[in-house]
KOLVEXDO-333277 format. One line per 3 residues: their letters; for each residue x, y, z of N, C-alpha, C, CB. Coordinates in nm, 3 decimals. Glycine has a CB too. Layout:
BEGIN
a> X Y Z X Y Z X Y Z X Y Z | ... $
% end
This chain:
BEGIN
xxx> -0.472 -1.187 1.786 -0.607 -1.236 1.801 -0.642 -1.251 1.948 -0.624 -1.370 1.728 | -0.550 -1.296 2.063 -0.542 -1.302 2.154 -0.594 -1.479 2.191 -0.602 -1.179 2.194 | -0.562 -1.502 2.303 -0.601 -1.658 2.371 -0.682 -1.695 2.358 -0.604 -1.690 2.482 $
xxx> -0.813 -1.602 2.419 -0.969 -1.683 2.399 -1.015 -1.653 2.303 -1.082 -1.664 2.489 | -1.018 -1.570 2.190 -1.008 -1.561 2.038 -0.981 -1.729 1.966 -0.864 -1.445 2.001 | -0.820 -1.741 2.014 -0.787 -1.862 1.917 -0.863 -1.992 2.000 -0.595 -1.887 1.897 $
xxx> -0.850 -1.971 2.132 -0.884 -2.114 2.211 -1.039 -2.154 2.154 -0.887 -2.091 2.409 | -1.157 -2.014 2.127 -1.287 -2.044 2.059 -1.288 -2.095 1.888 -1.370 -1.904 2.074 | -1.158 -2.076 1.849 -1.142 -2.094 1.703 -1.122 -2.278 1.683 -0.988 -1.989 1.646 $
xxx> -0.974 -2.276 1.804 -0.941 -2.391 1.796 -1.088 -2.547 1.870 -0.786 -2.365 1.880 | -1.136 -2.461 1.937 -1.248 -2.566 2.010 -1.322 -2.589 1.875 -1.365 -2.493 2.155 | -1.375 -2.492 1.772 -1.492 -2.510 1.698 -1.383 -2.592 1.595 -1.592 -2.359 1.644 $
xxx> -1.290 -2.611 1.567 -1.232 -2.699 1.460 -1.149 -2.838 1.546 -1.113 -2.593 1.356 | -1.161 -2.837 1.665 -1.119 -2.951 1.730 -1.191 -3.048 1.775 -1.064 -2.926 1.815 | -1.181 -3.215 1.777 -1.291 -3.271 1.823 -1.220 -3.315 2.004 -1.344 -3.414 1.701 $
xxx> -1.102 -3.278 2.006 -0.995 -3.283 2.166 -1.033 -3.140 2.205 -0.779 -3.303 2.148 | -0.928 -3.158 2.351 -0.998 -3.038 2.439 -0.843 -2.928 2.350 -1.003 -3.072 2.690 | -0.866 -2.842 2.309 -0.695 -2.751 2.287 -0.604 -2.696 2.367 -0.698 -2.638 2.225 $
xxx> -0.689 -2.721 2.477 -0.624 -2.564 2.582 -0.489 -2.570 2.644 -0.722 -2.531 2.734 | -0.451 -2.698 2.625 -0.295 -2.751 2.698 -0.230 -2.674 2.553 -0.254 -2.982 2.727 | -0.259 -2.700 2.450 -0.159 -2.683 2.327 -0.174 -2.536 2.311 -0.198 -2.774 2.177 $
xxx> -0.278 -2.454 2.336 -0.257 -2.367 2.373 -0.222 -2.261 2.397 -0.253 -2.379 2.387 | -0.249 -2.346 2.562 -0.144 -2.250 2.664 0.025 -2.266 2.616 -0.160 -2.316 2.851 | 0.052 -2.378 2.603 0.170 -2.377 2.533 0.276 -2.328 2.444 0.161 -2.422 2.508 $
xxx> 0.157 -2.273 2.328 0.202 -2.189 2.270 0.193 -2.022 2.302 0.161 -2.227 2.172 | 0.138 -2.005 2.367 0.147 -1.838 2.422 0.200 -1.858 2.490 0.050 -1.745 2.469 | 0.251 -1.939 2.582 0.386 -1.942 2.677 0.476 -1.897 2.590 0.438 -2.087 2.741 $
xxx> 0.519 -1.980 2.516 0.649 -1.988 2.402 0.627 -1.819 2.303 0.619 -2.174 2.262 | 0.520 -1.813 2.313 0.503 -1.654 2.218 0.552 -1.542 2.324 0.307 -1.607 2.164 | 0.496 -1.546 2.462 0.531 -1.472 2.576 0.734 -1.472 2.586 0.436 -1.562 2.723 $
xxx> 0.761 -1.582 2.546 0.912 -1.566 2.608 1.040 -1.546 2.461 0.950 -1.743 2.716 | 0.942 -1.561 2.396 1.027 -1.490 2.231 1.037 -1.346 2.248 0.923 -1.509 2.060 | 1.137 -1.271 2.176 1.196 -1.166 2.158 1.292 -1.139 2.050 1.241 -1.149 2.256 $
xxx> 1.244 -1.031 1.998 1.301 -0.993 1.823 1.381 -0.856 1.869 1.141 -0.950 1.671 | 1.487 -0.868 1.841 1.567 -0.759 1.774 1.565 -0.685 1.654 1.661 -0.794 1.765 | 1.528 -0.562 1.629 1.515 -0.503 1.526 1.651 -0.420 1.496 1.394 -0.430 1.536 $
xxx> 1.750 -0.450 1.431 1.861 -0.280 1.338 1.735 -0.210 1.318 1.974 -0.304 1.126 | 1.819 -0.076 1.318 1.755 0.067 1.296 1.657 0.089 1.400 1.682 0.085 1.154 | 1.653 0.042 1.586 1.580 0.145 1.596 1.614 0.200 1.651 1.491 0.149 1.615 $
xxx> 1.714 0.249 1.723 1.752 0.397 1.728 1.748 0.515 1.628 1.865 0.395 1.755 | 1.797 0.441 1.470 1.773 0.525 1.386 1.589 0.563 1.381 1.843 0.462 1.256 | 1.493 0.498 1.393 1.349 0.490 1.418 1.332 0.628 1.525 1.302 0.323 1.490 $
xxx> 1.388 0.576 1.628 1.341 0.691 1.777 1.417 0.817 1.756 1.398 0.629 1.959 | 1.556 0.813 1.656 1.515 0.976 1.595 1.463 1.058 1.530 1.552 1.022 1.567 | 1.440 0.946 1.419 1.369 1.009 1.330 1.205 1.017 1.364 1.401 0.941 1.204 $
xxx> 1.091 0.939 1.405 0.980 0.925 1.395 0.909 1.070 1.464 0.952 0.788 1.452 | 0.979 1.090 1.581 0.981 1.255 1.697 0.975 1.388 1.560 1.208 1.279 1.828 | 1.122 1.358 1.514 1.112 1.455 1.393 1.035 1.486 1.301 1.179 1.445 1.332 $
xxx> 0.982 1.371 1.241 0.869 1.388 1.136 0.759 1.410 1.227 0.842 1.258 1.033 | 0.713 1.384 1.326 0.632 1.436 1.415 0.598 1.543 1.395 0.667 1.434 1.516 | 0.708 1.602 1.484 0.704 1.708 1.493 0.703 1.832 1.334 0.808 1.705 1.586 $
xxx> 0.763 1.804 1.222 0.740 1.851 1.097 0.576 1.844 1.085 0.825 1.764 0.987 | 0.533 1.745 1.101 0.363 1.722 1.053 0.269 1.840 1.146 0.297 1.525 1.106 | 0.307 1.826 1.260 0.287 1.927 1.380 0.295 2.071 1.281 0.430 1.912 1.523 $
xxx> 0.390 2.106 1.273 0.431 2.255 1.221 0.336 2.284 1.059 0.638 2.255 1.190 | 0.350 2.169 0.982 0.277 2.164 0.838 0.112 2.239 0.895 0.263 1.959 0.760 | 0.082 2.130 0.973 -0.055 2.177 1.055 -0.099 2.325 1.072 -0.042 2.132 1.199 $
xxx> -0.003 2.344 1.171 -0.030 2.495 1.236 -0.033 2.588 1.105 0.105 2.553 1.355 | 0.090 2.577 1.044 0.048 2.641 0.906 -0.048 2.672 0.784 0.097 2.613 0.865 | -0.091 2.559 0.766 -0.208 2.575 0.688 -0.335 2.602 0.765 -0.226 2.459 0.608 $
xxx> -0.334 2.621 0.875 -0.442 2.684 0.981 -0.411 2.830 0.939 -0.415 2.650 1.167 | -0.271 2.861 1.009 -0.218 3.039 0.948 -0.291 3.056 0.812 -0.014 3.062 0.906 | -0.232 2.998 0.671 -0.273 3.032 0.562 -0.421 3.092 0.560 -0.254 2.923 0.485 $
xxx> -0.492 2.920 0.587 -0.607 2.938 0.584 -0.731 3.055 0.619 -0.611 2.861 0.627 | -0.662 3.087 0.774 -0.682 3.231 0.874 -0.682 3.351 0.765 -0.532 3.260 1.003 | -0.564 3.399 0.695 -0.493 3.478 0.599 -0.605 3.474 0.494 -0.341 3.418 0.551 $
xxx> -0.601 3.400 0.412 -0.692 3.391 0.296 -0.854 3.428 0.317 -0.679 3.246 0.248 | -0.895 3.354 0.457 -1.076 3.388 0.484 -1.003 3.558 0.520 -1.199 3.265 0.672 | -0.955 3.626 0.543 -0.954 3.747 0.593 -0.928 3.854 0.435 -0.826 3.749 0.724 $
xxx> -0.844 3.794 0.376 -0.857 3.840 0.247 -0.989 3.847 0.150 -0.773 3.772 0.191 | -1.003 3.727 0.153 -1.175 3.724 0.109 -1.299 3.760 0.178 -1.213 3.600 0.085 | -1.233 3.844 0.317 -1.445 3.863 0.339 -1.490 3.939 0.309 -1.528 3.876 0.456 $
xxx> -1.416 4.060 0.269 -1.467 4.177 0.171 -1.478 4.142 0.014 -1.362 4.302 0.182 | -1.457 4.052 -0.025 -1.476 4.010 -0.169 -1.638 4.011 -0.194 -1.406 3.853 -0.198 | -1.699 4.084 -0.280 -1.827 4.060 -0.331 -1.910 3.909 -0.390 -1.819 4.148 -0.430 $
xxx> -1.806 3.857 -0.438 -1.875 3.738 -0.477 -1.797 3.592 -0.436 -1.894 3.751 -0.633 | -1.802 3.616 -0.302 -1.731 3.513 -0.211 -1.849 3.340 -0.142 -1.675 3.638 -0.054 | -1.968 3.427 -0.157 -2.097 3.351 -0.137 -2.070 3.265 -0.297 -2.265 3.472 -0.117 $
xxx> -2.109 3.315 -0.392 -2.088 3.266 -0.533 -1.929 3.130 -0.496 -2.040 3.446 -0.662 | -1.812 3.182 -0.485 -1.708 3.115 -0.518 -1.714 3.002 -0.415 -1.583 3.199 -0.521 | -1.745 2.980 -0.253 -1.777 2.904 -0.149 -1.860 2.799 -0.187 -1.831 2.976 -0.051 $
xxx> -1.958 2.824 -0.260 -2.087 2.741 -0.318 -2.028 2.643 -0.475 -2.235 2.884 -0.368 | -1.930 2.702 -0.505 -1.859 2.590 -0.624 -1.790 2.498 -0.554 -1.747 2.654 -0.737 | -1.815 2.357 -0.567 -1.713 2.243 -0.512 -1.586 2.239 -0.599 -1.784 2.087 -0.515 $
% end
């Protein structure tokens, strides 16, 4: 939400000033730190599937390319384009 997000939240539900309690607590949020298992397993894999989604892409561009070239000599291609 960020500081002056909550500090405008906390003023409209406070009848005290908030800003000491706070700052206090985004201090304490600033100096926390989480360890996650698996992410190395994460930073190999996420590149990879990346990169798979990447390639899926380019491909169905190819197909796509392939198929309008097959069909522009088709006679009733206006007709089949116009069906959803």
């Amino acid at each position: 939400a960020g500081k002056a997000k909550v500090m405008r939240f906390a003023r409209s539900k406070s009848t005290r000033d908030p800003s000491r309690l706070i700052d206090e607590i985004f201090e304490a949020l600033s100096q926390q730190s989480v360890s996650v298992s698996g992410t190395a397993a994460v930073e190999l894999v996420i590149p990879t599937l990346a990169l798979n989604i990447k390639t899926l892409k380019a491909q169905r561009v190819e197909v796509a390319e392939q198929v309008e070239k097959l069909l522009a000599n088709y006679p009733l291609l206006e007709v089949l384009m116009s069906i959803p």
